[in-house]
PyMOL Python script that loads the backbone (N, CA, C, O; Angstrom):
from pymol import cmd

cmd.read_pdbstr("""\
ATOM      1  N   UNK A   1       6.118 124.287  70.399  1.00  0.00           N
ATOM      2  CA  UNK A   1       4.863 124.747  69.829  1.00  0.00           C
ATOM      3  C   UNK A   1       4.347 123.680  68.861  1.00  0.00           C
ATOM      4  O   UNK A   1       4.618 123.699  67.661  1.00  0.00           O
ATOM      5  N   UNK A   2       3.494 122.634  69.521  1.00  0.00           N
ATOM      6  CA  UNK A   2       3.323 121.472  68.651  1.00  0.00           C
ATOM      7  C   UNK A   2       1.999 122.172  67.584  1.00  0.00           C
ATOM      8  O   UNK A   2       1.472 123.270  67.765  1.00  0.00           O
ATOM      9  N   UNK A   3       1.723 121.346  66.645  1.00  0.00           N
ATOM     10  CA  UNK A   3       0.526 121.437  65.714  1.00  0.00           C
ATOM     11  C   UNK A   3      -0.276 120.021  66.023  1.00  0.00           C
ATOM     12  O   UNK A   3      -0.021 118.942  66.559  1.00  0.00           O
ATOM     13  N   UNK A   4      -1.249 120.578  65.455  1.00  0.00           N
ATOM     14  CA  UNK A   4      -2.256 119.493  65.517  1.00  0.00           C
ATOM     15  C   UNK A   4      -2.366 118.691  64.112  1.00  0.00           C
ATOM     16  O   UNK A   4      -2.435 119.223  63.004  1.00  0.00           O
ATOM     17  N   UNK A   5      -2.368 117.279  64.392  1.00  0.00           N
ATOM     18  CA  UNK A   5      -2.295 116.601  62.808  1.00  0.00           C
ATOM     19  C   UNK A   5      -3.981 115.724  62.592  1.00  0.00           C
ATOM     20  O   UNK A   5      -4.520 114.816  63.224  1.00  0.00           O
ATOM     21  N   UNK A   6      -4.236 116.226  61.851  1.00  0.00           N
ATOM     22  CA  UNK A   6      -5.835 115.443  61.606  1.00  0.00           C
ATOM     23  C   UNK A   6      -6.076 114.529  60.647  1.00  0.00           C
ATOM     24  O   UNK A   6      -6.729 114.874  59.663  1.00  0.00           O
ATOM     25  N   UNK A   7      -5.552 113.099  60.778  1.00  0.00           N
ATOM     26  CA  UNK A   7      -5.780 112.652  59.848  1.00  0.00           C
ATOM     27  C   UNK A   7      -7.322 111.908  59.607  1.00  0.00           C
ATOM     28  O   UNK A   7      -7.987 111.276  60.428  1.00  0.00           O
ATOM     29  N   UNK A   8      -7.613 112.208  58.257  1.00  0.00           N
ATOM     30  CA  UNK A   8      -8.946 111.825  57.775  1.00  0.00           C
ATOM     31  C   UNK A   8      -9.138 110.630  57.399  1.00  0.00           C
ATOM     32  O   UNK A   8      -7.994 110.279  57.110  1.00  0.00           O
ATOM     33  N   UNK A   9      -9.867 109.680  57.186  1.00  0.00           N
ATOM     34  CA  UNK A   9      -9.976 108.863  56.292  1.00  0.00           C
ATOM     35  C   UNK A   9      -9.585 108.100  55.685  1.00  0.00           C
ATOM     36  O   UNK A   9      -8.950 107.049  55.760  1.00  0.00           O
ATOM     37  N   UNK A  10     -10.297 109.102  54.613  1.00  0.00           N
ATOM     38  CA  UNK A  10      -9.523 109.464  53.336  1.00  0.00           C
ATOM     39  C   UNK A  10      -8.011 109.046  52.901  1.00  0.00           C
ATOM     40  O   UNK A  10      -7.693 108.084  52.202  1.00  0.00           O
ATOM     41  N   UNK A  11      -7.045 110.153  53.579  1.00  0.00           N
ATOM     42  CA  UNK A  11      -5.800 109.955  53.788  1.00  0.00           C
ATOM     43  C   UNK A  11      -5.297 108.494  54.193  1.00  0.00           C
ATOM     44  O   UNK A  11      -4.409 107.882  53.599  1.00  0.00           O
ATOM     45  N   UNK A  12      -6.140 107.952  55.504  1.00  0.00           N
ATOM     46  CA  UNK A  12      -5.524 106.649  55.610  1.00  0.00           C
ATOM     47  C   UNK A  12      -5.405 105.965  54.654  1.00  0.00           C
ATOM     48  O   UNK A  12      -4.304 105.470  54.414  1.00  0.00           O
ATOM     49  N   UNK A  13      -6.628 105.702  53.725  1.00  0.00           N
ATOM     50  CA  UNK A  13      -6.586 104.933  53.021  1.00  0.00           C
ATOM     51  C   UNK A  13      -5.381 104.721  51.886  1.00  0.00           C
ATOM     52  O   UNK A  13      -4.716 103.726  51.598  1.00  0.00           O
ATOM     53  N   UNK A  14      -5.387 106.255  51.300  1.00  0.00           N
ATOM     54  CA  UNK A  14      -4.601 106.293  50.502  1.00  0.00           C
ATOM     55  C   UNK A  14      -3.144 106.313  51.134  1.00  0.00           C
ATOM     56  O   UNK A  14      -2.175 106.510  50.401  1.00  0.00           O
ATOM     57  N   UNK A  15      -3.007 106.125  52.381  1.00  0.00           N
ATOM     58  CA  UNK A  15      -1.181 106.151  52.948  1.00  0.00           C
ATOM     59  C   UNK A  15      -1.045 104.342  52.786  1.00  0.00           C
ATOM     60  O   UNK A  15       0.000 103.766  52.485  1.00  0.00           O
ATOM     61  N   UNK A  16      -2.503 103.597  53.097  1.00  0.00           N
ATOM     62  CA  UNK A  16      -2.181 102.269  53.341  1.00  0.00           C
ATOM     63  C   UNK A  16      -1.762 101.915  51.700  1.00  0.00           C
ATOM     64  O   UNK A  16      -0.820 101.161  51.454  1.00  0.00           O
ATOM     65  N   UNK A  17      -2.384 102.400  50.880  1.00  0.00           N
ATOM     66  CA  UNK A  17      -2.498 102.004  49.479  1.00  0.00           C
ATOM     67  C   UNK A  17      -0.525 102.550  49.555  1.00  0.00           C
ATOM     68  O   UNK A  17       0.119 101.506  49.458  1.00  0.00           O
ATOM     69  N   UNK A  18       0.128 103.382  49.646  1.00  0.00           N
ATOM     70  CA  UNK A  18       1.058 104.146  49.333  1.00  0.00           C
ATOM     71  C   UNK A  18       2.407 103.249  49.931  1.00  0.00           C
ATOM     72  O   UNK A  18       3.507 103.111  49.398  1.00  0.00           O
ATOM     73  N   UNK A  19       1.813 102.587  51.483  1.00  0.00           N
ATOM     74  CA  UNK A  19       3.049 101.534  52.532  1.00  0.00           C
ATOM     75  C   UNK A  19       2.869 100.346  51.739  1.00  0.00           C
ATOM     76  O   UNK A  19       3.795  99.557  51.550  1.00  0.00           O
ATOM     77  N   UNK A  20       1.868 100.208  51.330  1.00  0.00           N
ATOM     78  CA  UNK A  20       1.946  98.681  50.789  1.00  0.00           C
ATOM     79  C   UNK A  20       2.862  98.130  49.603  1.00  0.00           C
ATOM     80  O   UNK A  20       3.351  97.029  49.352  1.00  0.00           O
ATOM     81  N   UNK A  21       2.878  99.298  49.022  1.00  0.00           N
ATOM     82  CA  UNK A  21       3.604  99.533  47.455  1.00  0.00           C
ATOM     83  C   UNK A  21       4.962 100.303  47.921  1.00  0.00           C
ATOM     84  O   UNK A  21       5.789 100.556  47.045  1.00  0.00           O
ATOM     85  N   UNK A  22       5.180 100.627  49.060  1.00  0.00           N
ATOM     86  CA  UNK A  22       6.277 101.284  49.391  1.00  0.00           C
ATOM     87  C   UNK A  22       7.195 100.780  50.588  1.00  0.00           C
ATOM     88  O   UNK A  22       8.160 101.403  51.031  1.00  0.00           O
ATOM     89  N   UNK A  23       6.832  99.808  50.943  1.00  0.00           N
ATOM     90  CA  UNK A  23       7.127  99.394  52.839  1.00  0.00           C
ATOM     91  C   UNK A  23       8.091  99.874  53.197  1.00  0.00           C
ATOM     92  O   UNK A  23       8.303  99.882  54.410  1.00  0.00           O
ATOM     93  N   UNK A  24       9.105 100.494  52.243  1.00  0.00           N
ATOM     94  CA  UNK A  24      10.455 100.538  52.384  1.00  0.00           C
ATOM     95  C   UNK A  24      10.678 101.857  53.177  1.00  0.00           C
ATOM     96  O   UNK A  24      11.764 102.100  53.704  1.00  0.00           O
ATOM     97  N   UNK A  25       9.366 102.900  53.259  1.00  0.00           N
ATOM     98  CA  UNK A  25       9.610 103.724  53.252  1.00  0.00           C
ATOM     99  C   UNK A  25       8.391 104.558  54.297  1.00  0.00           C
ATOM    100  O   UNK A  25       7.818 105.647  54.259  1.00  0.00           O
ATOM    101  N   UNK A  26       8.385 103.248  55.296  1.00  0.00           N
ATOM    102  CA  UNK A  26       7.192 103.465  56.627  1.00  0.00           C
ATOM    103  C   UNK A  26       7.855 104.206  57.591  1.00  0.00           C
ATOM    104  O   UNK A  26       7.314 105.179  58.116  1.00  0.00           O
ATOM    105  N   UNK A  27       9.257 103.751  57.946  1.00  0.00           N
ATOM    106  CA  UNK A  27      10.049 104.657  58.520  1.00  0.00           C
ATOM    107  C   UNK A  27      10.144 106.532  58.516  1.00  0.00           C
ATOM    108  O   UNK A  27       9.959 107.412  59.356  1.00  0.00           O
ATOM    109  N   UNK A  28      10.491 106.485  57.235  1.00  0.00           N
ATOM    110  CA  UNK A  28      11.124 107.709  57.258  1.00  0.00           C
ATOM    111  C   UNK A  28       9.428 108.629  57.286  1.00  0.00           C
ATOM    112  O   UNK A  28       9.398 109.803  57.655  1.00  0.00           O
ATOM    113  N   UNK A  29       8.306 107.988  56.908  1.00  0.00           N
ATOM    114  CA  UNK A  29       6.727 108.389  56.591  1.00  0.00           C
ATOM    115  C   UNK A  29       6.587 108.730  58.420  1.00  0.00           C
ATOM    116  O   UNK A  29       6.401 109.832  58.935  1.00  0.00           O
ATOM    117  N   UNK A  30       6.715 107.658  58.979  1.00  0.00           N
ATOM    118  CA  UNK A  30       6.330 108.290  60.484  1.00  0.00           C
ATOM    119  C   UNK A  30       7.557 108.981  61.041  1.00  0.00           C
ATOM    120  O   UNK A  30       7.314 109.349  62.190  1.00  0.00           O
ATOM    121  N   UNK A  31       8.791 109.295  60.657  1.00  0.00           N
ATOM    122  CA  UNK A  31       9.792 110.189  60.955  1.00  0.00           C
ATOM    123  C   UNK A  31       9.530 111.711  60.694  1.00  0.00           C
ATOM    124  O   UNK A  31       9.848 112.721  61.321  1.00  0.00           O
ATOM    125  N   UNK A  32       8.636 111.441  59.210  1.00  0.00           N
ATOM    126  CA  UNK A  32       8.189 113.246  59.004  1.00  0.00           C
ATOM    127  C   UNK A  32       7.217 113.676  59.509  1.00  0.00           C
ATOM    128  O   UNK A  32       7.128 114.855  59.850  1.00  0.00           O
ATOM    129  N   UNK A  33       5.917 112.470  59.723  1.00  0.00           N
ATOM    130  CA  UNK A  33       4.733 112.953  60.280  1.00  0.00           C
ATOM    131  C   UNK A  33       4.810 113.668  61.886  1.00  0.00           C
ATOM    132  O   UNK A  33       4.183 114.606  62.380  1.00  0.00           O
ATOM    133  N   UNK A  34       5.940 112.709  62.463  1.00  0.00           N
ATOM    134  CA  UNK A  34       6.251 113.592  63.702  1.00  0.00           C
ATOM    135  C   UNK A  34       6.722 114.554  63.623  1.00  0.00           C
ATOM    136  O   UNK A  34       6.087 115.538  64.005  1.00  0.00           O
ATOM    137  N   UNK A  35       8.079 114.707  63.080  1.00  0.00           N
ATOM    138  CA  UNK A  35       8.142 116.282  62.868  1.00  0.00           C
ATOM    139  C   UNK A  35       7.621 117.158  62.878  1.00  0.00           C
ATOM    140  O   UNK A  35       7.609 118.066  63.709  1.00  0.00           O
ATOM    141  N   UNK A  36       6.881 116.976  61.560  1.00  0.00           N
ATOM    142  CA  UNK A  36       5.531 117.631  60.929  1.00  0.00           C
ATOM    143  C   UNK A  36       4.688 118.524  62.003  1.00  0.00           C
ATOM    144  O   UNK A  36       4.395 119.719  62.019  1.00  0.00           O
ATOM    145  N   UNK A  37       4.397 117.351  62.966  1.00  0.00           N
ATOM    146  CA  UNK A  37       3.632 117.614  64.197  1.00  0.00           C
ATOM    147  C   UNK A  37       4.286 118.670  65.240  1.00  0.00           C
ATOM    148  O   UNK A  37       3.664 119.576  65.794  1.00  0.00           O
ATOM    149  N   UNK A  38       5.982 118.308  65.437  1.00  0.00           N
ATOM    150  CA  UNK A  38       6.762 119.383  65.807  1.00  0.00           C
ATOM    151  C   UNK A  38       6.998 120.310  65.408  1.00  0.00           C
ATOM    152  O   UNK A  38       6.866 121.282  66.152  1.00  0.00           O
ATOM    153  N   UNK A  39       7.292 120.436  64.556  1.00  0.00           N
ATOM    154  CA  UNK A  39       7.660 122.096  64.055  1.00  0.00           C
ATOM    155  C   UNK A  39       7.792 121.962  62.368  1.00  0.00           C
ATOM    156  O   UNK A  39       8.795 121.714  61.699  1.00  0.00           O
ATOM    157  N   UNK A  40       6.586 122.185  61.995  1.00  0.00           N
ATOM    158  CA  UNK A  40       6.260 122.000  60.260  1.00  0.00           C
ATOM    159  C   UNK A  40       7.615 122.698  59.688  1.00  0.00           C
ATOM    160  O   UNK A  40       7.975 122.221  58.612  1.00  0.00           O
ATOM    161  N   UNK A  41       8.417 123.721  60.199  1.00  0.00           N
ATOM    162  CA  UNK A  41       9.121 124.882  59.619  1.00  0.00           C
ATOM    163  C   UNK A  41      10.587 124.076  59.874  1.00  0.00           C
ATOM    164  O   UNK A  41      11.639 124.713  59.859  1.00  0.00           O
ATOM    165  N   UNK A  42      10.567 122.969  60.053  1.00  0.00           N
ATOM    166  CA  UNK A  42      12.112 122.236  60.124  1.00  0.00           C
ATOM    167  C   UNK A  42      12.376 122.426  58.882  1.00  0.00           C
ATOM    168  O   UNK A  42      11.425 122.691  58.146  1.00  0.00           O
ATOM    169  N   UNK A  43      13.642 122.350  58.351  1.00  0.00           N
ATOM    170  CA  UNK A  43      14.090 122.658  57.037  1.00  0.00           C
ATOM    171  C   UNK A  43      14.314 121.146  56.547  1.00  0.00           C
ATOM    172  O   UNK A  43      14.789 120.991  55.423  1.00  0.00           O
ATOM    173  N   UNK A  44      13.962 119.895  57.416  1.00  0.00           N
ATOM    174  CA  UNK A  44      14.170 119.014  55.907  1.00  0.00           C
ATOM    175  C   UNK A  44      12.991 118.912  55.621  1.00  0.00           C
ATOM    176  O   UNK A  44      12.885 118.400  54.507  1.00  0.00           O
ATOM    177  N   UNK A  45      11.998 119.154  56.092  1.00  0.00           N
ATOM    178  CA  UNK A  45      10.468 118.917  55.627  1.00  0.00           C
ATOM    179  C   UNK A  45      11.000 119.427  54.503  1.00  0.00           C
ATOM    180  O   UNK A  45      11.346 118.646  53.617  1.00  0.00           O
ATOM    181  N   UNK A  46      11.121 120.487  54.378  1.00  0.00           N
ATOM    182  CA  UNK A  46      11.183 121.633  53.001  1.00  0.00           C
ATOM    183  C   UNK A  46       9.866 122.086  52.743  1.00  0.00           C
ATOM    184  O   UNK A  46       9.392 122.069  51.607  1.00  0.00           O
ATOM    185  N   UNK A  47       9.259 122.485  53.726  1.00  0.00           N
ATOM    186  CA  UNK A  47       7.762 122.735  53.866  1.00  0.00           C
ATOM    187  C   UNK A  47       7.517 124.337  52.596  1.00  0.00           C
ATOM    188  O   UNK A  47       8.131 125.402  52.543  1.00  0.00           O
ATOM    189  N   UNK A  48       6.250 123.744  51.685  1.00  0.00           N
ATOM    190  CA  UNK A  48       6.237 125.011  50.865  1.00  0.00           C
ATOM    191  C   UNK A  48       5.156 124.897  50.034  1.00  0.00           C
ATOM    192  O   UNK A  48       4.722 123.836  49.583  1.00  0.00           O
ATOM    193  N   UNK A  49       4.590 126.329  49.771  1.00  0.00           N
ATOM    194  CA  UNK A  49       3.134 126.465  48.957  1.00  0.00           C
ATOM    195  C   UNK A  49       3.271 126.057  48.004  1.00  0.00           C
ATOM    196  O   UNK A  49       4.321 126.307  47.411  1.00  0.00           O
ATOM    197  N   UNK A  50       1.789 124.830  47.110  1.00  0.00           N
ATOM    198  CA  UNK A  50       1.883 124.439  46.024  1.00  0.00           C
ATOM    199  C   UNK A  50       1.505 125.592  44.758  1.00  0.00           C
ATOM    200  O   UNK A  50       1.044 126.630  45.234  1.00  0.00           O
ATOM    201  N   UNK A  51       1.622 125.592  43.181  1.00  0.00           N
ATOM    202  CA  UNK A  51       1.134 126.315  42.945  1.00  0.00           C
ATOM    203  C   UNK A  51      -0.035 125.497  41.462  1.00  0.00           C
ATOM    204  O   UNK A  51      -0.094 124.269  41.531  1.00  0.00           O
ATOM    205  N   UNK A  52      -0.707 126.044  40.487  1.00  0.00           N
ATOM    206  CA  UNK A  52      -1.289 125.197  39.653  1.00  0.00           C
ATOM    207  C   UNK A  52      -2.611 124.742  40.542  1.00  0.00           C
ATOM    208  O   UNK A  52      -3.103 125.316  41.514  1.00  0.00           O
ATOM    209  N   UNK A  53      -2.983 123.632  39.947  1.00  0.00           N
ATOM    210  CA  UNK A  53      -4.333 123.544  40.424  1.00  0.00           C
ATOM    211  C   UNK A  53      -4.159 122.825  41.700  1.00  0.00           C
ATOM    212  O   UNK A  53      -5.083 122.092  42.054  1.00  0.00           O
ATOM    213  N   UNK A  54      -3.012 122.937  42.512  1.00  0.00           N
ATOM    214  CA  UNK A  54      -3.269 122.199  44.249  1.00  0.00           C
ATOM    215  C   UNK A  54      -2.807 123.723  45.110  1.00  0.00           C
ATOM    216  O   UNK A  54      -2.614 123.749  46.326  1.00  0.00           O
ATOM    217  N   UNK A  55      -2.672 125.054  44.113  1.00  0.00           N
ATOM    218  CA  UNK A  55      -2.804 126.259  45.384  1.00  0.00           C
ATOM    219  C   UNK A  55      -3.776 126.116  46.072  1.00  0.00           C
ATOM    220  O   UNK A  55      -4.881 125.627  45.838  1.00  0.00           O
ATOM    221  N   UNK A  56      -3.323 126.574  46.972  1.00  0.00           N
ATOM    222  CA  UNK A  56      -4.287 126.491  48.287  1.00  0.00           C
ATOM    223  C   UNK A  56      -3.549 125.572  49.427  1.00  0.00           C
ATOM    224  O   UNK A  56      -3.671 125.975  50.584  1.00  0.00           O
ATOM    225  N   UNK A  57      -2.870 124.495  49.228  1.00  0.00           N
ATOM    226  CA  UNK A  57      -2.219 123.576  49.379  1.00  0.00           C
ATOM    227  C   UNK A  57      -0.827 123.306  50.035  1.00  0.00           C
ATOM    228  O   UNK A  57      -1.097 124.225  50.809  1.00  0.00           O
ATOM    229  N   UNK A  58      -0.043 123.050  50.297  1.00  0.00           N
ATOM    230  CA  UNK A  58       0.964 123.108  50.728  1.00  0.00           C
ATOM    231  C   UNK A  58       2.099 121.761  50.802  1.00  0.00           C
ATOM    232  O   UNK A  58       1.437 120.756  51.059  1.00  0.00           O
ATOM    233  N   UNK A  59       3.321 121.477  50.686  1.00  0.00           N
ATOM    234  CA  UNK A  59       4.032 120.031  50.959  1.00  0.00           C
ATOM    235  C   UNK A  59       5.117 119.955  51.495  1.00  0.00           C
ATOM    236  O   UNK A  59       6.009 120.768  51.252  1.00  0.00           O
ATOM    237  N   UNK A  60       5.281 118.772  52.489  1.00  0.00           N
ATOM    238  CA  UNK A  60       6.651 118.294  52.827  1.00  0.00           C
ATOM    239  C   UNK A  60       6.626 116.896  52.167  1.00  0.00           C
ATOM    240  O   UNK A  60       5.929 116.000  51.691  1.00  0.00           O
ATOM    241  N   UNK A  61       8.206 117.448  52.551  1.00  0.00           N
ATOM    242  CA  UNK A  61       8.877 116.076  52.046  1.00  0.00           C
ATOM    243  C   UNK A  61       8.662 114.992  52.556  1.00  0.00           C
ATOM    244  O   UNK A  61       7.970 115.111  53.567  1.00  0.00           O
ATOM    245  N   UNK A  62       9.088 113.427  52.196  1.00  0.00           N
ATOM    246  CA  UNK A  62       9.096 112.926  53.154  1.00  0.00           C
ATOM    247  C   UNK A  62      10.559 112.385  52.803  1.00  0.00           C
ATOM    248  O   UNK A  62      11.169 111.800  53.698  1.00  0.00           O
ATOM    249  N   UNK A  63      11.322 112.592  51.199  1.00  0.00           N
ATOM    250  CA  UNK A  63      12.757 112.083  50.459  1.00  0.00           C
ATOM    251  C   UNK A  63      12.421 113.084  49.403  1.00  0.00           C
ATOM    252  O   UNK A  63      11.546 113.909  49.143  1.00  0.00           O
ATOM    253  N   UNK A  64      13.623 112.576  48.883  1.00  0.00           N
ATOM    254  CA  UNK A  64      13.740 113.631  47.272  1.00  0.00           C
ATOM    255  C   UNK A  64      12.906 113.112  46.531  1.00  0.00           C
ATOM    256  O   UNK A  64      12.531 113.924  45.685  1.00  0.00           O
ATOM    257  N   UNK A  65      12.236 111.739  46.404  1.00  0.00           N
ATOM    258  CA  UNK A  65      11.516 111.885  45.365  1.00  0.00           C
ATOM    259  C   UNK A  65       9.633 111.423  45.741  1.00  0.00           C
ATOM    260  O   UNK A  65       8.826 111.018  44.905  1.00  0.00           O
ATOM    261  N   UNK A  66       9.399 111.635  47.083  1.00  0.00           N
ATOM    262  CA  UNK A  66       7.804 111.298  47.701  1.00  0.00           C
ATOM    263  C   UNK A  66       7.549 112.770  48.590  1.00  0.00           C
ATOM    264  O   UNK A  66       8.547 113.306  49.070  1.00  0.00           O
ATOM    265  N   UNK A  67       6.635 113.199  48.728  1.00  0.00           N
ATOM    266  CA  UNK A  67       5.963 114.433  49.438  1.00  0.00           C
ATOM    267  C   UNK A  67       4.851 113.854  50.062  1.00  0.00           C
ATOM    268  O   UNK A  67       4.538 112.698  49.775  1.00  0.00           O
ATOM    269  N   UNK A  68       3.967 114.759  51.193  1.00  0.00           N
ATOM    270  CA  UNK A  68       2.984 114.876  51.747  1.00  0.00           C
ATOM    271  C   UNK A  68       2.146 115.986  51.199  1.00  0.00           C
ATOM    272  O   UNK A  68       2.646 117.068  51.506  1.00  0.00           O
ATOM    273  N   UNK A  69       1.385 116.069  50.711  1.00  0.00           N
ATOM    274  CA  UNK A  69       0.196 117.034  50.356  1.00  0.00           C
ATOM    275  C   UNK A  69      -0.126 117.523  51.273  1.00  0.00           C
ATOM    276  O   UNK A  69       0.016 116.749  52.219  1.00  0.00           O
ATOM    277  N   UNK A  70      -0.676 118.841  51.677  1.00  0.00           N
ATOM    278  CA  UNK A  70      -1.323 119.384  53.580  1.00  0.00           C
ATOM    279  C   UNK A  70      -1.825 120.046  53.397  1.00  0.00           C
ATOM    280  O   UNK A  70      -1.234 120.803  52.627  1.00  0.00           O
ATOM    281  N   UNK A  71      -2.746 120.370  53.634  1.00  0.00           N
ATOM    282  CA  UNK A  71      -3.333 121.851  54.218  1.00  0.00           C
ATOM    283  C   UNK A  71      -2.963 122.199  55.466  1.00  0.00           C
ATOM    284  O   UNK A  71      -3.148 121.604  56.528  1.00  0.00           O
ATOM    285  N   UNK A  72      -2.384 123.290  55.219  1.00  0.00           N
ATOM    286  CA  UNK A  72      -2.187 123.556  56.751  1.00  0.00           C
ATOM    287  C   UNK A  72      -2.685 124.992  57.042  1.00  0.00           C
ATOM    288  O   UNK A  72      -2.461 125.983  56.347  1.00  0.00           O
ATOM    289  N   UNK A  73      -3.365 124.938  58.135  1.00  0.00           N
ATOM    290  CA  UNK A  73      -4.041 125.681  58.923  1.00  0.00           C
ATOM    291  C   UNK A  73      -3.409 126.208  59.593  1.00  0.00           C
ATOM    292  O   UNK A  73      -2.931 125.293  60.264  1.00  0.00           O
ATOM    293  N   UNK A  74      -2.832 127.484  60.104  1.00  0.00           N
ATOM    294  CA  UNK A  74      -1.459 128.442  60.827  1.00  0.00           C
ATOM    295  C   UNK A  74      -2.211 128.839  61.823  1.00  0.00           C
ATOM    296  O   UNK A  74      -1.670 128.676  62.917  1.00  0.00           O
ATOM    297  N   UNK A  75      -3.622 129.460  61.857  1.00  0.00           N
ATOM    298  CA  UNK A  75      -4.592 129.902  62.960  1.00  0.00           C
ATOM    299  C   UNK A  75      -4.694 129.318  64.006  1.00  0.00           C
ATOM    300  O   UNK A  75      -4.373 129.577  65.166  1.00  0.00           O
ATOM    301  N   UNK A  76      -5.464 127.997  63.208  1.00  0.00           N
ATOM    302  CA  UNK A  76      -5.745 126.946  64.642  1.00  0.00           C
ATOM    303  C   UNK A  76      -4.746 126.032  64.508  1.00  0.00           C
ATOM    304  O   UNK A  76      -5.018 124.854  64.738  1.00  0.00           O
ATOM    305  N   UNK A  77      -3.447 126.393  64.125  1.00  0.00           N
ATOM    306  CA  UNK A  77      -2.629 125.227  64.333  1.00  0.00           C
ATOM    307  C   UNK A  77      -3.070 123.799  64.046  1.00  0.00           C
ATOM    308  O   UNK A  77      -3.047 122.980  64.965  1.00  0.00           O
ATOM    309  N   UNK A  78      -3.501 123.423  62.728  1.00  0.00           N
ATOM    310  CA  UNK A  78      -3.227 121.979  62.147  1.00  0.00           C
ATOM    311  C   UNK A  78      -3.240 122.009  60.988  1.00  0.00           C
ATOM    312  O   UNK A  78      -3.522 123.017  60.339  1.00  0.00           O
ATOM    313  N   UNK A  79      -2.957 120.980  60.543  1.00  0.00           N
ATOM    314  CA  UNK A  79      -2.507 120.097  59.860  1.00  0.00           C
ATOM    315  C   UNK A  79      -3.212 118.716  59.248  1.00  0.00           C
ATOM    316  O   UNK A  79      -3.298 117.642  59.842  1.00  0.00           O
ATOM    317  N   UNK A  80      -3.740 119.051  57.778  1.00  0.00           N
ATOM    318  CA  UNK A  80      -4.780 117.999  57.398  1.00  0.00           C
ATOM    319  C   UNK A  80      -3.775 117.575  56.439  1.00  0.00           C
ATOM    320  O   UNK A  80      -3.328 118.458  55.707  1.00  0.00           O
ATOM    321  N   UNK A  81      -3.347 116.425  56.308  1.00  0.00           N
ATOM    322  CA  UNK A  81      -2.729 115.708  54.996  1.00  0.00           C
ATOM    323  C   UNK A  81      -3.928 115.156  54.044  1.00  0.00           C
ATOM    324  O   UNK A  81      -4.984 114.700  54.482  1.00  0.00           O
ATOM    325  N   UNK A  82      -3.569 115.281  52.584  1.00  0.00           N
ATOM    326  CA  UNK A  82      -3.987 115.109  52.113  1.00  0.00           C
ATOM    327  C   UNK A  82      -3.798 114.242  50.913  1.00  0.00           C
ATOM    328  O   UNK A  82      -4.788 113.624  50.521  1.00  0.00           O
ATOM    329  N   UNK A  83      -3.099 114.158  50.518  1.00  0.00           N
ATOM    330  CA  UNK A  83      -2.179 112.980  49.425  1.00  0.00           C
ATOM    331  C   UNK A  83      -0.915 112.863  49.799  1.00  0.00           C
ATOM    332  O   UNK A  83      -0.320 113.869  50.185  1.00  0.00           O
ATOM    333  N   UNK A  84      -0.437 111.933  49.767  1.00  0.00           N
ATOM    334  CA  UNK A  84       0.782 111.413  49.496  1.00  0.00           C
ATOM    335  C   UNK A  84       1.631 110.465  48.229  1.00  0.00           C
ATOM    336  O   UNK A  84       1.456 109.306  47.854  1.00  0.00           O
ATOM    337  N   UNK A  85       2.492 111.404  47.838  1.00  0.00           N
ATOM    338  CA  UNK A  85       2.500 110.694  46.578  1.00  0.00           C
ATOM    339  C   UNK A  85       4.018 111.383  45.985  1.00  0.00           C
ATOM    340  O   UNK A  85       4.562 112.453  46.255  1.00  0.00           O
ATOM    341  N   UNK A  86       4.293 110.607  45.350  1.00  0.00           N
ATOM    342  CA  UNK A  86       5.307 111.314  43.835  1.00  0.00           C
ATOM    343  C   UNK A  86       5.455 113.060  43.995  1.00  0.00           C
ATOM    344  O   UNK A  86       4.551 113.873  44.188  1.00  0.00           O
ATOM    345  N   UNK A  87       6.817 113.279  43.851  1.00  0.00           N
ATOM    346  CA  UNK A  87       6.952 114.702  43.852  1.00  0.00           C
ATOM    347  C   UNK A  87       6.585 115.249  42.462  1.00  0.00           C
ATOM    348  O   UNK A  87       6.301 116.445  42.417  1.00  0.00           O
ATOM    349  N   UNK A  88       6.546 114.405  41.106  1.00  0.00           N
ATOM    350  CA  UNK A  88       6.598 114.820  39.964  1.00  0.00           C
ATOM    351  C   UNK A  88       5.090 114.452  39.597  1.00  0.00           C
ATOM    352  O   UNK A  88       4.797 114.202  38.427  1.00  0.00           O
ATOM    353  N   UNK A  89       4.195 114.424  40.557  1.00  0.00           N
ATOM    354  CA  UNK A  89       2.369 113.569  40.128  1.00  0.00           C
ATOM    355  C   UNK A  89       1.856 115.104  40.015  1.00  0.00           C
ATOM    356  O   UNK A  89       0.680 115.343  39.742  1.00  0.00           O
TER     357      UNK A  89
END
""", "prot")
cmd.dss("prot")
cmd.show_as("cartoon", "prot")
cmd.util.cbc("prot")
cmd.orient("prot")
């Protein structure tokens, strides 16, 4: 039961800004995005509602200390990323 992943923009930009400063960590970034795409509900994502001012929101992991920001859409099945960044930002 795949999902649909939509990436915007937006997002690119800020993932290129994120590999450039991170290269180390392009791997494991397209290791979750597939997942992601497979089955959001895998348990290392650690997929889970944000709360504070990004409710509405949702994140996986991508390590213990970087996440994916998402909206995710359960209806129509996708998946908009939206930041990527610091688990503690």
């Amino acid at each position: 039961m795949a999902y649909n992943l939509v990436i915007t923009e937006r997002f690119e930009e800020k993932l290129a800004k994120f590999l450039k400063k991170h290269p180390e960590l392009t791997n494991q970034y397209w290791d979750t995005m597939v997942l992601l795409e497979a089955n959001p509900y895998h348990n290392s994502l650690r997929l889970h509602k944000l709360t504070g001012k990004l409710k509405g929101l949702s994140s996986v992991s991508i390590n213990d200390k970087y996440r994916i920001t998402i909206e995710f859409i359960i209806d129509d099945k996708e998946i908009i990323p939206i930041d990527i960044s610091n688990h503690y930002q």
